[in-house]
N, C-alpha and C positions, 0 to 999 in steps of 0.2 A: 504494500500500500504506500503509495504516495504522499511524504509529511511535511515534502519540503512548501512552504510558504504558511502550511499551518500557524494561527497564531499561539494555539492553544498548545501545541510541539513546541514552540519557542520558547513561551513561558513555563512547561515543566521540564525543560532542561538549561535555561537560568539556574542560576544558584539564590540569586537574589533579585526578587521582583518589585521590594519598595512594600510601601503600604496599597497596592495594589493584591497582595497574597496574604489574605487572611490565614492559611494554615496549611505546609506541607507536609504527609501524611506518607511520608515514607512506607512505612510496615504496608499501608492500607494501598498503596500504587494510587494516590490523588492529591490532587492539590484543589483548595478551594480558595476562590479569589476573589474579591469583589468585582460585580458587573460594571462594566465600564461605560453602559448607559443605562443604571441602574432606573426602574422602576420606582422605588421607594427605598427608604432610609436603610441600610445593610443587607440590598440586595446581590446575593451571592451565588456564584457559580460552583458546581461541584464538577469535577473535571478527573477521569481515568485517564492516568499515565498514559497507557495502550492505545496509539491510533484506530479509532471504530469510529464509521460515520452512523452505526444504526444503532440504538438504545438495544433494539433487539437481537442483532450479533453479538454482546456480551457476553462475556462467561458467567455464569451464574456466583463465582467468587466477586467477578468485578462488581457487580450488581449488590451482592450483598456490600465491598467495600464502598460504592457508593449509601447504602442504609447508613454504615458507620458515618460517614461524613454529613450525611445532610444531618444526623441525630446530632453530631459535634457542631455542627453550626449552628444548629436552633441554642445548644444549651449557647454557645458563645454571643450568639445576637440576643437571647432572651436576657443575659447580663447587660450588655453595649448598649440594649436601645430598648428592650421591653416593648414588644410589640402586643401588638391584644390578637394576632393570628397571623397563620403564615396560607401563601399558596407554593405550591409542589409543582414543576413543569417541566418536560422533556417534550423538543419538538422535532419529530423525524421526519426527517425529507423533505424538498424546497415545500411543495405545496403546504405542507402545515408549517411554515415557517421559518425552516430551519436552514441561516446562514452561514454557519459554519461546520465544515463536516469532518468535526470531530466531538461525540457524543460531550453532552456537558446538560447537567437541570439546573435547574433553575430555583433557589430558596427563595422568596419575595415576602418579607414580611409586610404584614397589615395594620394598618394602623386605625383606631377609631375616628371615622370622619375623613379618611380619605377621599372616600367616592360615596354620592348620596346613597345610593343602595348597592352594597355588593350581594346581594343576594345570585345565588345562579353560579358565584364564583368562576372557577375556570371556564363556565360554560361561557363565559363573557368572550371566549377565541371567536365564536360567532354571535356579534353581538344580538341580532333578531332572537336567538335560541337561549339569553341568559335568561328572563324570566319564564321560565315554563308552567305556570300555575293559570 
């Protein structure tokens, strides 16, 4: 597979990314970093070592070490910034969104009063489909 121009290749084989890399997770093969056109206040990416552009090609260790790390980011953002909820997002393949093709989700914490009704949550990817009731 192909990693050359990857940004996401770049950044886990940096040593040192700044205050851009909330957490390298060596044991766990990830590194998590803050989104660089963050959604809201400690919006984080969780990112496997392993070049995969599909969530679904995973190995099922990757997968579990992705759990470990978005679990370590919530306790770490639930200290930093105490959000009152989070959304969980992995987008595969251009059509559903996804710009770069090397897997990475998406932590977004919520905050009270961000947006007047989150009801529907993720399902807001199409906006006509968030409210379903």
């Amino acid at each position: 597979m192909n990693t050359e121009g990857c940004p996401f290749c770049e950044i886990i084989n940096k040593v040192e990314e700044g205050d851009r890399v909330l957490r390298d997770c060596y044991y766990h093969n990830l590194k998590i970093i803050y989104d660089k056109y963050p959604v809201s206040k400690g919006h984080v990416l969780i990112i496997p070592y392993r070049h995969v552009s599909n969530y679904f090609d995973l190995l099922e260790y990757e997968k579990e070490n992705i759990n470990f790390g978005l679990n370590l980011a919530k306790e770490i953002l639930d200290k930093k910034y105490n959000p009152d909820g989070y959304n969980i997002g992995v987008n595969v393949g251009e059509k559903a969104g996804q710009t770069i093709d090397h897997v990475h989700i998406h932590l977004i914490p919520r905050y009270d009063g961000d947006i007047e009704n989150p009801e529907g949550g993720v399902r807001g990817v199409i906006p006509s489909k968030r409210i379903y009731k």
